[in-house]
Residue frames as qw, qx, qy, qz and C-alpha x, y, z in Angstrom:
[[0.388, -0.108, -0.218, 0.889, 109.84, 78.14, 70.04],
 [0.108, -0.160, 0.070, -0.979, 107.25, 80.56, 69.16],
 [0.457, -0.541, -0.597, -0.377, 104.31, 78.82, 70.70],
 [0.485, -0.477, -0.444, 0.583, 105.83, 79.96, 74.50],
 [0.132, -0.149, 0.090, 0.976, 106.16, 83.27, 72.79],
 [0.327, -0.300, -0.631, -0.636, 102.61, 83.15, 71.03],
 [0.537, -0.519, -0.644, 0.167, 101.25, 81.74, 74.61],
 [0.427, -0.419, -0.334, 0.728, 102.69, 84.91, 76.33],
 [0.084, -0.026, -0.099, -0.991, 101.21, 87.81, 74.29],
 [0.508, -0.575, -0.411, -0.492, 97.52, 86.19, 74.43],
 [0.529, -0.219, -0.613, 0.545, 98.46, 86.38, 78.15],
 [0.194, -0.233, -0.115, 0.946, 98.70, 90.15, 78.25],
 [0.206, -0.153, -0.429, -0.866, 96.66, 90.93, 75.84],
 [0.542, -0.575, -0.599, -0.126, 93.60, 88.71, 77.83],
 [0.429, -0.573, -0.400, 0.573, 94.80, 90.39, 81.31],
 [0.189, -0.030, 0.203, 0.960, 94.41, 94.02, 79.49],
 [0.299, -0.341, -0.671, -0.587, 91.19, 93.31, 78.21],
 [0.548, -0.471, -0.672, 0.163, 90.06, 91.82, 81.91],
 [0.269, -0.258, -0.220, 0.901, 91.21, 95.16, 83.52],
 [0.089, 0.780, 0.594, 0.174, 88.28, 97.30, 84.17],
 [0.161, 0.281, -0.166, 0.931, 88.24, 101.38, 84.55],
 [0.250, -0.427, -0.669, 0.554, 86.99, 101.97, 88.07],
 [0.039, 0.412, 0.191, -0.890, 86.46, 105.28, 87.21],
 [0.358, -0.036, -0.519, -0.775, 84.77, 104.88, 84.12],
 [0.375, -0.282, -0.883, -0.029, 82.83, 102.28, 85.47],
 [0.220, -0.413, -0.524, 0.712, 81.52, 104.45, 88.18],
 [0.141, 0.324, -0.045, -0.934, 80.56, 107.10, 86.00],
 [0.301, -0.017, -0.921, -0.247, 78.51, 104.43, 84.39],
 [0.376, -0.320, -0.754, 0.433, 76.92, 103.52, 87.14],
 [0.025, -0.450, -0.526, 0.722, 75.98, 106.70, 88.07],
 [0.348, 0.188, -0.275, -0.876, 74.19, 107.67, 84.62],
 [0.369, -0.212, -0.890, -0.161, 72.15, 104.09, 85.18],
 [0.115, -0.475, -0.786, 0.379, 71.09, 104.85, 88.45],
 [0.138, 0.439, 0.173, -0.871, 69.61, 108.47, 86.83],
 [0.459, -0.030, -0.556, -0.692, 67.84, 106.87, 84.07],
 [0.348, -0.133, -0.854, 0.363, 66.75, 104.63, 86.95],
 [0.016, -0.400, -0.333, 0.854, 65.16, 107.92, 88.24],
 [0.184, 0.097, -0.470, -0.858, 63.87, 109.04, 84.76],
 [0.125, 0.101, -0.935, -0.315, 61.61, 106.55, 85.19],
 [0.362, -0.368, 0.189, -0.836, 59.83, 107.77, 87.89],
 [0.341, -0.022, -0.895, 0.286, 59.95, 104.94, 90.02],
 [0.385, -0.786, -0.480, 0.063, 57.83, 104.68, 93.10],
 [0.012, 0.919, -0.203, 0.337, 58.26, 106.90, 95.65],
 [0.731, -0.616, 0.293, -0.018, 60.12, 104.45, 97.74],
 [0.752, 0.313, 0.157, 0.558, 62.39, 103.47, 94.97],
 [0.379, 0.788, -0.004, 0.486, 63.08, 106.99, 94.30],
 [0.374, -0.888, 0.161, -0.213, 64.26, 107.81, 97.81],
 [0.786, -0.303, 0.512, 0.169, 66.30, 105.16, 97.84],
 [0.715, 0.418, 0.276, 0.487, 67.85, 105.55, 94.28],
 [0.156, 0.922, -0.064, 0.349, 68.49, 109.60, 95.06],
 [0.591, -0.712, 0.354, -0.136, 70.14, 108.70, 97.97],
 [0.862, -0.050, 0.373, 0.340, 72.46, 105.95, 96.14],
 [0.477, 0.820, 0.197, 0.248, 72.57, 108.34, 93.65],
 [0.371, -0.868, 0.275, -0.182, 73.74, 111.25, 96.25],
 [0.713, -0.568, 0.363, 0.194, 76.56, 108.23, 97.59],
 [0.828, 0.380, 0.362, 0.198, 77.56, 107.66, 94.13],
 [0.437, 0.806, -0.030, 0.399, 78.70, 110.95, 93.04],
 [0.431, -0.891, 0.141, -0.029, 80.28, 111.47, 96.31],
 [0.713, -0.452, 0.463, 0.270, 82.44, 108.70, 96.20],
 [0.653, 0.581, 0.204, 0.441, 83.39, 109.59, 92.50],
 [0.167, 0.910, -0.145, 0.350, 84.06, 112.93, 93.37],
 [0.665, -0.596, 0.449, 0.037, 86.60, 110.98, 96.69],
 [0.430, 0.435, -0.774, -0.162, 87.87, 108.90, 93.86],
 [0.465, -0.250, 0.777, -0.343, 86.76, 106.08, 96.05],
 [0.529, 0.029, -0.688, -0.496, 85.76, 103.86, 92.79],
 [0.189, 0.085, -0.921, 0.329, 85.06, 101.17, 95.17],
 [0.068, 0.230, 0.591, -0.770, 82.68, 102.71, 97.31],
 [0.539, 0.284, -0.154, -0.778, 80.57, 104.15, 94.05],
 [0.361, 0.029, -0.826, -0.431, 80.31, 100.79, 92.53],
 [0.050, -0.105, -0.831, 0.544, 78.76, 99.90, 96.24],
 [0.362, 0.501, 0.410, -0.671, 75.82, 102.28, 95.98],
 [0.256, 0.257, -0.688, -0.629, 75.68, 101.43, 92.05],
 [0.276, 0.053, -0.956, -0.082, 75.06, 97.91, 92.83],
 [0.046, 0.343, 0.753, -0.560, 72.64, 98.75, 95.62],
 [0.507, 0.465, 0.148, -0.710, 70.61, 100.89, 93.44],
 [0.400, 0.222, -0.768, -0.448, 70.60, 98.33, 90.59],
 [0.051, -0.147, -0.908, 0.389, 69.13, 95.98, 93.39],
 [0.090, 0.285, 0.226, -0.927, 66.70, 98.89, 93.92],
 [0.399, 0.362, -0.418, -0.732, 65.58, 99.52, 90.39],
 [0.300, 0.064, -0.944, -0.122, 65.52, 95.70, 89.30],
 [0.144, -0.123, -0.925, 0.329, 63.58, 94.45, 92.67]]
């Protein structure tokens, strides 16, 4: 009887864990892609990392989590490549 009951709280408790904050995650994101900057990339990186940068905080400040992680990822591409 209590393994269905044992089986159903590591349920929740894993799908709780798995749940990310969009918003945190974003704000994240956008203090990576300014140490990204710190770094003093080229200059073609940097135009292209101020300018993810620039879409990043927008869509934070839209709440559009979605959208920041977008230009996150693209400037992680950036940086990295």
């Amino acid at each position: 009887m209590m393994k269905p009951v044992l089986a159903a709280i590591v349920l929740m408790v894993s799908a709780n864990a798995a749940m990310a904050d969009p918003a945190a995650d974003c704000a994240a994101g956008i203090e990576t892609i300014k140490a990204a900057i710190a770094a003093n990339p080229a200059a073609d990186k940097l135009e292209k990392l101020n300018k993810f940068l620039a879409d990043a905080e927008r869509e934070n400040g839209e709440k559009e989590y979605d959208e920041c992680l977008e230009a996150v990822e693209d400037a992680k591409e950036v940086a990295g490549g």
